[in-house]
C-alpha positions as CSV (number, residue, x, y, z in Angstrom):
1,X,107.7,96.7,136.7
2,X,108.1,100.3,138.2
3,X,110.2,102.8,135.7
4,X,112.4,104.8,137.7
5,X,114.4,108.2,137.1
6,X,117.3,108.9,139.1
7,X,118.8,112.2,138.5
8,X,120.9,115.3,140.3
9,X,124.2,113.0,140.6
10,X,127.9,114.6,139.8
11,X,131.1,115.7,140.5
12,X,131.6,117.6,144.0
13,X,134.1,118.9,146.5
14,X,134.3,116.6,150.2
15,X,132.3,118.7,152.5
16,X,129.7,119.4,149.8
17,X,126.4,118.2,149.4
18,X,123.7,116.8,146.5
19,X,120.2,115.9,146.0
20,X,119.4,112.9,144.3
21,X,116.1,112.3,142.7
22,X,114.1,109.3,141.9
23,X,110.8,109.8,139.9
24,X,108.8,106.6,139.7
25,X,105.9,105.4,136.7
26,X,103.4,104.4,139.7
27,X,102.4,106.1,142.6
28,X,104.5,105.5,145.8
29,X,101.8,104.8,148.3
30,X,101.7,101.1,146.5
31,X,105.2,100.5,147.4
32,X,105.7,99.2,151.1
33,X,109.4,100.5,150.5
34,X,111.6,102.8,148.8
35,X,115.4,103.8,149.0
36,X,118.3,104.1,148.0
37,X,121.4,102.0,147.4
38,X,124.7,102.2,145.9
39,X,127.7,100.1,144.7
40,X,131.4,101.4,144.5
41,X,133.9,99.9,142.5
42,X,134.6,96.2,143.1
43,X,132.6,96.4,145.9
44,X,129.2,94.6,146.4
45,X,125.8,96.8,146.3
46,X,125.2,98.2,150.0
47,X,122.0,99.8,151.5
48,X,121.4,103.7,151.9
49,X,118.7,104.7,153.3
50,X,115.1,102.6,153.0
51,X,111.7,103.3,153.7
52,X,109.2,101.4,154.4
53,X,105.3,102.8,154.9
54,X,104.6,103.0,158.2
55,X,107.6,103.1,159.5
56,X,110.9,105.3,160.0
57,X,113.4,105.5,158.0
58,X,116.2,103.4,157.9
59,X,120.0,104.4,157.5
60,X,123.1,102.9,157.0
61,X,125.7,103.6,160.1
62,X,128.1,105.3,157.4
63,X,125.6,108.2,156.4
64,X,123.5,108.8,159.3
65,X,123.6,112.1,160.2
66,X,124.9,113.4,156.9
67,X,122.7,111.9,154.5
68,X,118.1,112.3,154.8
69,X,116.0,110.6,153.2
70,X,112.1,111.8,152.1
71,X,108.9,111.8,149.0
72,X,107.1,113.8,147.8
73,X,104.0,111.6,147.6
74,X,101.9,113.8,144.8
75,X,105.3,113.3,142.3
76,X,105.9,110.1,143.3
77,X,109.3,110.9,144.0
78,X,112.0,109.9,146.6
79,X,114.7,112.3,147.3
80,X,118.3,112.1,148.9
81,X,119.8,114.6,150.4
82,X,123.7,114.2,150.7
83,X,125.6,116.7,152.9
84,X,128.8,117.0,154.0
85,X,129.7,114.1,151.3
86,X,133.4,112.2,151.8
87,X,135.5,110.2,149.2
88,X,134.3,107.4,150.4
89,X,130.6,108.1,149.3
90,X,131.9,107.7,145.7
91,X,129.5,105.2,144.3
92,X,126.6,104.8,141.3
93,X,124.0,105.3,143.3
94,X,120.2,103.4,142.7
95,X,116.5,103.6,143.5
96,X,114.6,101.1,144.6
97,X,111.3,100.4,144.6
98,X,109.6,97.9,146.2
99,X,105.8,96.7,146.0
100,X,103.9,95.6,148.3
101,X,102.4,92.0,147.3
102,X,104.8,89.7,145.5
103,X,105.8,91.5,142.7
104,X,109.4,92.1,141.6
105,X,111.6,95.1,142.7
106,X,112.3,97.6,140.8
107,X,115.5,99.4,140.2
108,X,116.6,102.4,138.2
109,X,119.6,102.6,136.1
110,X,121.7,104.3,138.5
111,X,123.3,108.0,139.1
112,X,127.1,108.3,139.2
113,X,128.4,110.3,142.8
114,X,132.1,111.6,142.5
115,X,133.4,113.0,145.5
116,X,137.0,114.8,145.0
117,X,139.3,114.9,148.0
């Protein structure tokens, strides 16, 4: 499987904004999709923002507009930028990558998102 990095989560203010970053162990033009999820307490994990080579992105209805999605192909990385962040985006956020083929996903450990009212 992938390793994956997340990093740049925290503590911040509603109306602020983060950057989260995933650094993957294998380049990112061999997965046919990356993204982000996340999973709030007692709540099930829900999608992000994915995507998939090829294609556009793909955002969830509660963060479009707010949140963008992009790599950085030569650090195999996959960023997320957060703006204008709400209470409700409170959640461990993860990385997924996904191969193309039939091998497994991979996921990192997951960066912790506090949003303060």
């Amino acid at each position: 499987q992938v390793q994956l990095v997340e990093s740049g989560g925290g503590l911040v203010q509603a109306g602020g904004s983060l950057r989260l970053s995933c650094v993957a162990s294998a380049s990112i033009l061999r997965a046919i999709g990356m993204g982000w999820y996340r999973q709030a307490p007692g709540k099930q994990r829900e999608l992000v923002a994915i995507t998939a080579t090829g294609r556009s992105t793909n955002y969830a209805d509660s963060v479009k507009g707010r949140f963008t999605l992009s790599t950085d192909n030569a650090k195999n990385t996959v960023y997320l930028q957060m703006n204008s962040l709400k209470p409700e985006d409170t959640a461990v956020y993860y990385c997924l990558y996904r191969p193309w083929g039939t091998g497994p996903d991979s996921w990192g450990q997951g960066t912790q998102v506090t949003v303060s009212s």
